[in-house]
Each structure stands twice: as C-alpha cells, then as structure tokens.
C-alpha positions as CSV (number, residue, x, y, z in Angstrom):
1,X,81.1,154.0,298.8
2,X,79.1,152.9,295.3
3,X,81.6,152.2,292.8
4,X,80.5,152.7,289.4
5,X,80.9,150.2,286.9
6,X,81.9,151.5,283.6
7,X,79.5,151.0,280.0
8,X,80.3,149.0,277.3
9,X,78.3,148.3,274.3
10,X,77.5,144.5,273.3
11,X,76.0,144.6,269.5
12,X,74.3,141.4,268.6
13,X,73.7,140.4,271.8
14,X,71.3,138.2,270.9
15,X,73.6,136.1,269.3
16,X,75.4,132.9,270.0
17,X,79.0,135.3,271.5
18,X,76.9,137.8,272.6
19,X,74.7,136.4,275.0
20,X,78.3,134.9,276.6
21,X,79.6,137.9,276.0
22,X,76.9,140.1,278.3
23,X,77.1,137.3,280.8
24,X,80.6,137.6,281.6
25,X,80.6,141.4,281.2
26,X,77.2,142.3,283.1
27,X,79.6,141.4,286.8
28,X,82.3,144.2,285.8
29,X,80.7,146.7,284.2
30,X,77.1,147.9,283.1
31,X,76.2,146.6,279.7
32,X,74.0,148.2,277.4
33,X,73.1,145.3,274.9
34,X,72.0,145.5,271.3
35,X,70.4,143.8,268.9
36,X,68.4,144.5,265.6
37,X,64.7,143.1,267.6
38,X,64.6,141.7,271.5
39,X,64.1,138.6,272.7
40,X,63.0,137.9,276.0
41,X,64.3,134.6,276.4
42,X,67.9,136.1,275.6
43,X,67.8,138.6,278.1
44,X,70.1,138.4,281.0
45,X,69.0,139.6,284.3
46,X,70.2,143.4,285.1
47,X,71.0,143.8,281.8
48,X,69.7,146.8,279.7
49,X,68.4,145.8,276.4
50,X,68.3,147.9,273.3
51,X,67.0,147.4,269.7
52,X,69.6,148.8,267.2
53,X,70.2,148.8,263.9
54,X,74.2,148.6,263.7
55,X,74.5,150.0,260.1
56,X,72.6,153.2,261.1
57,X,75.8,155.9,261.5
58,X,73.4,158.1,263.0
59,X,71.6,155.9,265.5
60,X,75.3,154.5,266.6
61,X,76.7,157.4,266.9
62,X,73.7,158.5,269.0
63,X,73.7,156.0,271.2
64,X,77.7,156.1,271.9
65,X,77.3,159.5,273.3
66,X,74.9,158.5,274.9
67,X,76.3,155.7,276.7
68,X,80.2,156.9,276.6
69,X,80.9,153.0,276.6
70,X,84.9,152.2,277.4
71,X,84.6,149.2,275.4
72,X,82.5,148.1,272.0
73,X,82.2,144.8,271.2
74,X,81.0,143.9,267.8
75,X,79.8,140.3,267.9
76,X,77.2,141.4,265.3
77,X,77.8,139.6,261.6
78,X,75.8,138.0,258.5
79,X,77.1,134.7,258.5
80,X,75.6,133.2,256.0
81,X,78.1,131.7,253.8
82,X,75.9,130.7,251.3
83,X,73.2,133.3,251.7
84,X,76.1,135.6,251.0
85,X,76.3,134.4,247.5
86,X,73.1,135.7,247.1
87,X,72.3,138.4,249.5
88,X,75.3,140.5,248.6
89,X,74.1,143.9,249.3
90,X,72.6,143.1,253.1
91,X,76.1,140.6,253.8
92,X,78.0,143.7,252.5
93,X,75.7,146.5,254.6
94,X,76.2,144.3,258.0
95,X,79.4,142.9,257.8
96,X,81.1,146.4,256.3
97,X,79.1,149.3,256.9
98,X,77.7,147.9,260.4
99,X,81.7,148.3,261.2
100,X,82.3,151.5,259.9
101,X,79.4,153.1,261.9
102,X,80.2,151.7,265.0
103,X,84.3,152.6,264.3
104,X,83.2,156.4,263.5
105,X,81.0,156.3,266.7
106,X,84.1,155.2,268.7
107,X,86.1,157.4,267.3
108,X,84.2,160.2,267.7
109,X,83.6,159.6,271.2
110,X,87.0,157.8,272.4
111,X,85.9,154.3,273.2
112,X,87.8,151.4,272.2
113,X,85.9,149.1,269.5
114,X,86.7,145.1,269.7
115,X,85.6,143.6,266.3
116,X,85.0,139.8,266.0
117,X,86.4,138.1,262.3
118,X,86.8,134.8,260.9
119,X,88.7,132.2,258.9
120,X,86.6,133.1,255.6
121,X,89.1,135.3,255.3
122,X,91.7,133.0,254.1
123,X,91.7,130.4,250.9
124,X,92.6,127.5,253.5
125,X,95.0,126.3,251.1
126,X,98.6,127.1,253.3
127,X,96.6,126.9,257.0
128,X,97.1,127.1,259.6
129,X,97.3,130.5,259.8
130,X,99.4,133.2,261.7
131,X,98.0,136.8,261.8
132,X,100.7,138.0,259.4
133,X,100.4,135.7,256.9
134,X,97.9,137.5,254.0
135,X,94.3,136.8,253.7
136,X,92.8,136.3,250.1
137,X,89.0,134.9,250.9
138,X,87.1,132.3,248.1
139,X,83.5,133.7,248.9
140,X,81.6,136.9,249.3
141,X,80.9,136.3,252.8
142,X,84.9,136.5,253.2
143,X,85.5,138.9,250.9
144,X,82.8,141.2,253.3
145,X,84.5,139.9,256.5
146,X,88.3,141.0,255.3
147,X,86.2,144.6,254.3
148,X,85.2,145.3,257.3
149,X,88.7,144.4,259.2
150,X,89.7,147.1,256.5
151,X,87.6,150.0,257.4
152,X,88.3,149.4,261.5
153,X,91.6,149.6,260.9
154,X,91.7,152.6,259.0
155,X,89.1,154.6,260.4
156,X,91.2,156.3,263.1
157,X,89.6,154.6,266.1
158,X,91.1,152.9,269.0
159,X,90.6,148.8,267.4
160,X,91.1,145.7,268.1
161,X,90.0,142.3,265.9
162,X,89.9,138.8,267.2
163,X,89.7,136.1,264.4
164,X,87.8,133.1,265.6
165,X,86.4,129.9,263.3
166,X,83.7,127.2,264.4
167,X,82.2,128.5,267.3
168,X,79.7,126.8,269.3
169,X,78.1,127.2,272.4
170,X,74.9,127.6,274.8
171,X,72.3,130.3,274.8
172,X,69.1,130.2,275.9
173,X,66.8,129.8,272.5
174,X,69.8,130.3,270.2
175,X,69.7,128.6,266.9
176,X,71.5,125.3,267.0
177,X,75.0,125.2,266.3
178,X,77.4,122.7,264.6
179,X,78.0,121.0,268.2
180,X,74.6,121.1,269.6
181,X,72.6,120.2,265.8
182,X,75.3,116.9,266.1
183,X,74.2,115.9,269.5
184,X,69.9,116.5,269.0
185,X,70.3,114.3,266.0
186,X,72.4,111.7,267.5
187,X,70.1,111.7,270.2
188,X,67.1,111.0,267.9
189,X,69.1,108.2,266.8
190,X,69.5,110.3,263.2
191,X,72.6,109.2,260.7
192,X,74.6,112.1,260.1
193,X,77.0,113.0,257.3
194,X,79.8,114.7,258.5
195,X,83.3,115.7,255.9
196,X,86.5,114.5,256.8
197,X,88.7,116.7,255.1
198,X,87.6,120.7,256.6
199,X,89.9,121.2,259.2
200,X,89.9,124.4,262.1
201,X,89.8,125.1,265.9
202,X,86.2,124.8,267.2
203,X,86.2,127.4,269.4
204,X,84.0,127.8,272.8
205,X,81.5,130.3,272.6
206,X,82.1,131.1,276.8
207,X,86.3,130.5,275.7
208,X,86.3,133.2,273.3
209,X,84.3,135.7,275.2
210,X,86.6,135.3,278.2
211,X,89.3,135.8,275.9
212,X,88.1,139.2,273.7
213,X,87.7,140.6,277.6
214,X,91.2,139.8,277.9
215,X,91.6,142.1,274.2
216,X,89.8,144.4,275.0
217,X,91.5,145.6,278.5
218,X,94.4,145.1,276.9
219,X,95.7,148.4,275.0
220,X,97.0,146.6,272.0
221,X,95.9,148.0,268.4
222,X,96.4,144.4,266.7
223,X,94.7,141.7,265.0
224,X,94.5,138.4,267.2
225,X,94.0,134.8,266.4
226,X,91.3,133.7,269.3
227,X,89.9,130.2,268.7
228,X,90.2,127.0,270.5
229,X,93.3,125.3,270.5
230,X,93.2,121.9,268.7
231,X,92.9,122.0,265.2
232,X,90.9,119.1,264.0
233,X,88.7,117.8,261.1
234,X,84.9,117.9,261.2
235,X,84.7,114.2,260.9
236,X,86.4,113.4,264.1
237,X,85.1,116.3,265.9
238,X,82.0,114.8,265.5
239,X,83.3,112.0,266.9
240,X,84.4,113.2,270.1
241,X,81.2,114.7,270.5
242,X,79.7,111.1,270.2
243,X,82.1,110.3,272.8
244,X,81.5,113.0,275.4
245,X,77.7,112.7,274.7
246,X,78.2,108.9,275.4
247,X,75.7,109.2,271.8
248,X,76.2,106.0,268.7
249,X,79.3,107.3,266.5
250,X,78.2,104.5,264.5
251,X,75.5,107.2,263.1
252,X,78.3,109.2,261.7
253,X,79.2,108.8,258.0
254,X,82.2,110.4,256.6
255,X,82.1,112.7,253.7
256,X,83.7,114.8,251.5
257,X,82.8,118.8,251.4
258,X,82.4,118.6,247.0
259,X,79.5,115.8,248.3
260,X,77.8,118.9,249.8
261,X,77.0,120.8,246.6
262,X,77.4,123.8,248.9
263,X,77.1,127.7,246.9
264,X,80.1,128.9,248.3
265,X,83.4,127.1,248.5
266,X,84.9,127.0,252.1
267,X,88.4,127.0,252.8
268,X,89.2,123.7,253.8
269,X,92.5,124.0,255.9
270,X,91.8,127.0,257.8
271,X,93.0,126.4,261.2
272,X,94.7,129.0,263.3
273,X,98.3,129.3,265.0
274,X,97.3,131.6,268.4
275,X,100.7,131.2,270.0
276,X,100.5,135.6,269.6
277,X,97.6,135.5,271.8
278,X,98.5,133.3,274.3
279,X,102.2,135.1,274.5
280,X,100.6,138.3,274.4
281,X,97.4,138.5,276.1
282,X,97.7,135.5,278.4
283,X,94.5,133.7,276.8
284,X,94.3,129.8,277.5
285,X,92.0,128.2,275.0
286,X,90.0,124.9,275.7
287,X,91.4,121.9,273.5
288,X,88.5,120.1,271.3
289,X,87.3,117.6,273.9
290,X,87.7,120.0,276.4
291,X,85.5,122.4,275.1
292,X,82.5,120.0,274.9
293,X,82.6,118.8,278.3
294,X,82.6,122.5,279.1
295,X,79.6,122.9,277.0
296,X,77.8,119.7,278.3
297,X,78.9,121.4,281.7
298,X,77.1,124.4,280.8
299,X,74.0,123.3,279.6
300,X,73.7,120.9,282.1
301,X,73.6,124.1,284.7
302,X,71.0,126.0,282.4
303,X,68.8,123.3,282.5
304,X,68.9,122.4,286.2
C-alpha cells in the first residue's frame, strides 16, 4: 500500500536553513518550498518549488489551503543588521507582516506554524540567555524580530519559535557565511580581522534544522532556545576554524567590535542557555569544533 506523506511548507527555502531544512524534510513528508524568486542550483531533487511572496496575506493564505501543510516552517527573515537601520519599512514588512500572514494562514486552516528568531532580540548585556529572561533588542533589525515573535504568538495559531544565533552552514550557491567567508580567505592566504569580545553559540545550519523537526512534531506552544552548544567568542571561533581547516591562524588579527564602525550596535554577550530544549525536546547540539568538522564533512560530500 502507497503511504502518503504529509505537506509542509518551507518559506525561504532558498536560504542558508532552508535548503537544510527541505533536505531533511523532503524523506518524511512532501515539501512544497518557497521562496520570493527560484534558483536552480538550490533546488533539491523531488522537491516542488514555488515563488512566493511571504507578506502577501492573500497569496499565503491561498496557498495553505491549497496545500493543507501539517507543518510551516518560516526560515524566511531580513537579516540585515545594518541594512535594517536603513531599510526600515521592507525589515519591518518581512520580518513582521511576513509572520502575521503566514500565522492567519495557519490558523485559518489548522496547521502548525514553526517560526525561526534570534539573539537580536536581547541587549547582550546579562547573556546568556534563558527563554524567560526578557528581551529588550538595541537595533531595528531586533526590534522587527521580537515583533514578529509578538504577532505569532497572539494570533491564535498553533506556534512554535526556535531562537537561534550565528548560523552557518553548506548550500549549494548560498551566500558565504561567517564560517565559510573565514576559511576562502584563509585559504587565499588573506589576514583577517576578527573581535574578541562578541560572544554566542555558532549554530549548524544541518544541527538546527534537525532540531526545529524535533519542534515542530512536538505539540509544545513554546519559545525554544536552539543553537549550538558552546558559547564562544568570534576571535577564537575563528581560530578553531584555522585549526580544523589545517589554514594559518597567524592571519587572524584580534579586534574589538567599536573598531568596526558598524550602523547598528550588536549585542555583545548574547549566548544562549538551551538546557529547556534539550530537557524538553531531546535536541543534542554540536559543540563549536564539532560543528565545523561536520561542516567540512558536508561540503566535502557536496563536492565529491
């Protein structure tokens, strides 16, 4: 007998958790994936691909009755920290009213909506941080982050949120990321400037999907911490990378984040505390040098 697999819905598949996302999901269920244009070389095999516009109410909404997914994930975000400064309005439309659309199309139709957040949401002046302890973002990139955890959680659907802070990871023709821009330019023989005093979980792109899976089956209503689990500075994350990579750490200068001249201040200490998750859901998160040999692991099977 066929079984059928039931839908979910990735939005911004495209992206760095989204193509690991629809990788992981495509062997369990039938994905329908979305993203605002389609790219060929971020595809996955037997996977249907959809342009969408996420802040569309009506075009969600369509497409959700439509589909009848079980699950939504929401890996779609303007993360621009500093563009956000600027680019208030589309930061605001994306990271806000991209949530309340697809929350009233979940509602509506009764699936389950999984909503990705981040650190930005905290100062980073009393981290790390446990889920209870209150958020109270520096920048407008924050600021629209903590907004849209706001209107999922009162909008009446069936939510869940999974906090998550320096993610990296492989997919095919993504941008580069803080992990894999550190290991091209090391491998050019480039000096880098790295700061010493930023401090958070890099988190697996492949470690988090995995665990938002684990979130979403659940039937828990709750905001999770989901990141890696060593909290570490930028400086000597950098330098495990060197180390993994078997790349010259003697190209890596330390600096301070004011040295930056950056447009929006980041919060500085924001690691996480995800003893609630791993109690709770079960998740095991990769350590710091962990996660890169896992990555090197990765690639090295994309590429052979």
């Amino acid at each position: 007998m066929l079984r059928v697999k039931p839908n979910v819905i990735v939005a911004g598949a495209h992206g760095l958790l989204g193509y690991n996302l629809v990788v992981q999901l495509k062997e369990n269920f039938d994905v329908i994936a979305l993203d605002i244009a389609i790219k060929d070389e971020l595809c996955v095999e037997g996977v249907d691909y959809l342009p969408a516009d996420i802040t569309s109410q009506k075009e969600m909404t369509e497409l959700v009755k439509k589909h009848h997914p079980r699950y939504i994930f929401n890996a779609a975000a303007y993360t621009n920290v500093d563009g956000a400064e600027t680019e208030r309005e589309l930061c605001w439309k994306i990271n806000v009213e991209g949530v309340a659309s697809l929350a009233h199309a979940a509602r509506v139709y009764g699936s389950r909506l999984v909503h990705v957040s981040t650190d930005y949401i905290f100062d980073g002046d009393h981290g790390p941080y446990r889920e209870s302890n209150r958020p109270d973002p520096l920048g407008y990139y924050g600021k629209s982050k903590l907004a849209g955890e706001n209107a999922l959680m009162s909008s009446g659907a069936n939510w869940a949120i999974g906090r998550t802070m320096v993610l990296y990871g492989y997919a095919p023709g993504a941008r580069l990321n803080f992990i894999t821009w550190m290991v091209e330019q090391l491998r050019q023989s480039k000096p880098i400037r790295i700061v010493d005093d930023q401090f958070g979980n890099p988190t697996l792109a492949s470690d988090l999907a995995s665990a938002l899976i684990k979130l979403a089956v659940s039937s828990r209503e709750e905001i999770y911490h989901l990141c890696g689990s060593e909290i570490i500075d930028r400086y000597h994350l950098a330098l495990l990378v060197a180390d993994v990579y078997g790349l010259d750490s003697s190209l890596i200068t330390r600096i301070k984040t004011s040295d930056l001249g950056q447009a929006a201040k980041r919060p500085l200490n924001s690691g996480f505390i995800i003893e609630k998750a791993e109690k709770e859901l079960g998740v095991e998160m990769l350590d710091a040098r962990g996660g890169i040999e896992q990555l090197k692991l990765e690639i090295e099977k994309a590429q052979s």
